[in-house]
C-alpha positions in Angstrom: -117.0 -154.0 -19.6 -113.8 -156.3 -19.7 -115.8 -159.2 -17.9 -119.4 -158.8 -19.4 -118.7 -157.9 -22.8 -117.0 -161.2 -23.8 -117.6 -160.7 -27.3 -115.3 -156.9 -27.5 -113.0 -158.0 -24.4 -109.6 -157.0 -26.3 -111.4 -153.5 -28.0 -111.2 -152.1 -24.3 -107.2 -152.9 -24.4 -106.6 -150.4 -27.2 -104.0 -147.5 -26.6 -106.5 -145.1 -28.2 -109.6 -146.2 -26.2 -111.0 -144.3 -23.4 -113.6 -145.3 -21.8 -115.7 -142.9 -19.7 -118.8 -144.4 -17.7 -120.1 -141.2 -16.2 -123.5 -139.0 -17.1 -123.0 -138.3 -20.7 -124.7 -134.8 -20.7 -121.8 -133.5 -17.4 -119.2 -135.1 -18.9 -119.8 -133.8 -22.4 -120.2 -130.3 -20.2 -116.8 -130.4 -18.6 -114.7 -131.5 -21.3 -113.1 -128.8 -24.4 -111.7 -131.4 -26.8 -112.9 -132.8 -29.6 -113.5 -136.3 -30.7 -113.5 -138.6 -33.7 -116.4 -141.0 -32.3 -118.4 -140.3 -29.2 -120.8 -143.7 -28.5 -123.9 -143.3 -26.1 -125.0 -146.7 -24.5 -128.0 -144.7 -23.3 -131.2 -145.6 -22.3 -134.6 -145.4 -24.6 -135.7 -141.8 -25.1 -138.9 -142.6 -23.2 -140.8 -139.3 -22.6 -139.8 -138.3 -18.9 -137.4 -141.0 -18.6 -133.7 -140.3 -17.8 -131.9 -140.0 -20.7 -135.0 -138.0 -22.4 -132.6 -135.0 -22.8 -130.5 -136.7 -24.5 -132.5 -136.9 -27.8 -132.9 -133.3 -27.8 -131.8 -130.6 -30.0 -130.4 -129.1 -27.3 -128.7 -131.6 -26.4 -127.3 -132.7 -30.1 -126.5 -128.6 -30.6 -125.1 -126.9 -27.6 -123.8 -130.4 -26.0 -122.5 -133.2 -28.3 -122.1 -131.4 -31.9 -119.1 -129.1 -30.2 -117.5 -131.7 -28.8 -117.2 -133.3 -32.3 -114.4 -132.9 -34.5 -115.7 -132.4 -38.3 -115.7 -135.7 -39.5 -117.1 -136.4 -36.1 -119.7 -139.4 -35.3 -122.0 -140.1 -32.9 -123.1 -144.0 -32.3 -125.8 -144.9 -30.2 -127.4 -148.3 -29.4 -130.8 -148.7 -31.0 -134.0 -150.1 -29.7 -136.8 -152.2 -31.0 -136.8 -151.0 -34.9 -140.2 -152.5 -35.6 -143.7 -152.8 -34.4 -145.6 -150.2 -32.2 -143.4 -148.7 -30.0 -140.5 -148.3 -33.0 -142.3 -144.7 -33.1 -141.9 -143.7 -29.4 -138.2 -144.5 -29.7 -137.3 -144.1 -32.8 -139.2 -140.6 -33.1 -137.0 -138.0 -30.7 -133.7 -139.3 -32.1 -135.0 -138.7 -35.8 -136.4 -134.9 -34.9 -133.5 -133.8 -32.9 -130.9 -135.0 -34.5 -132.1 -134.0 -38.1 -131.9 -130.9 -37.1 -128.2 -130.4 -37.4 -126.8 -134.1 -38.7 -126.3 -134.4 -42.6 -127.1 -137.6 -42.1 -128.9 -140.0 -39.6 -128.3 -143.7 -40.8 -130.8 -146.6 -38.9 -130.1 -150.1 -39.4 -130.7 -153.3 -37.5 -127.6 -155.4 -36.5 
């Protein structure tokens, strides 16, 4: 992360940063505590596709909303927010995380 992400180099030196490259769902699994932000650099939720059961409610209820404190977040890393395949993405992360988040924000950086 140091080397390719130029732009965030000195974010990855912060005393509070940990930084866990690992498969999100085991490692969400093994761990007890709770966090402020969890951030998912995960794949599209392509039907079939390996991070598929990550955009499910399962996955948002049993999984990543425990490991949350209150005030918790989770950030993930959109894909393409317009044009045809906007709904094939964009779709499984709206349903299953609606399902338990107060509030699902979408923008466009």
């Amino acid at each position: 992360c140091r080397k390719y992400l130029i732009v965030n180099q000195e974010a990855f030196n912060h005393q509070k940063l940990e930084l866990v490259i690992n498969d999100a769902k085991a490692e969400l699994e093994k761990r007890k505590e709770k966090f402020d932000i969890i951030v998912g650099d995960l794949a599209d939720p392509v039907e079939g596709g390996p991070c598929y059961q990550l955009y499910t409610k399962s996955f948002y209820e049993k999984i990543l909303k425990p490991r949350l404190t209150d005030d918790g977040i989770f950030v993930t890393q959109g894909f393409t927010h317009t044009g045809r395949f906007s709904l094939l993405f964009t779709t499984p992360l709206h349903k299953s995380s609606n399902m338990w988040l107060p509030t699902l924000l979408m923008c466009h950086l």
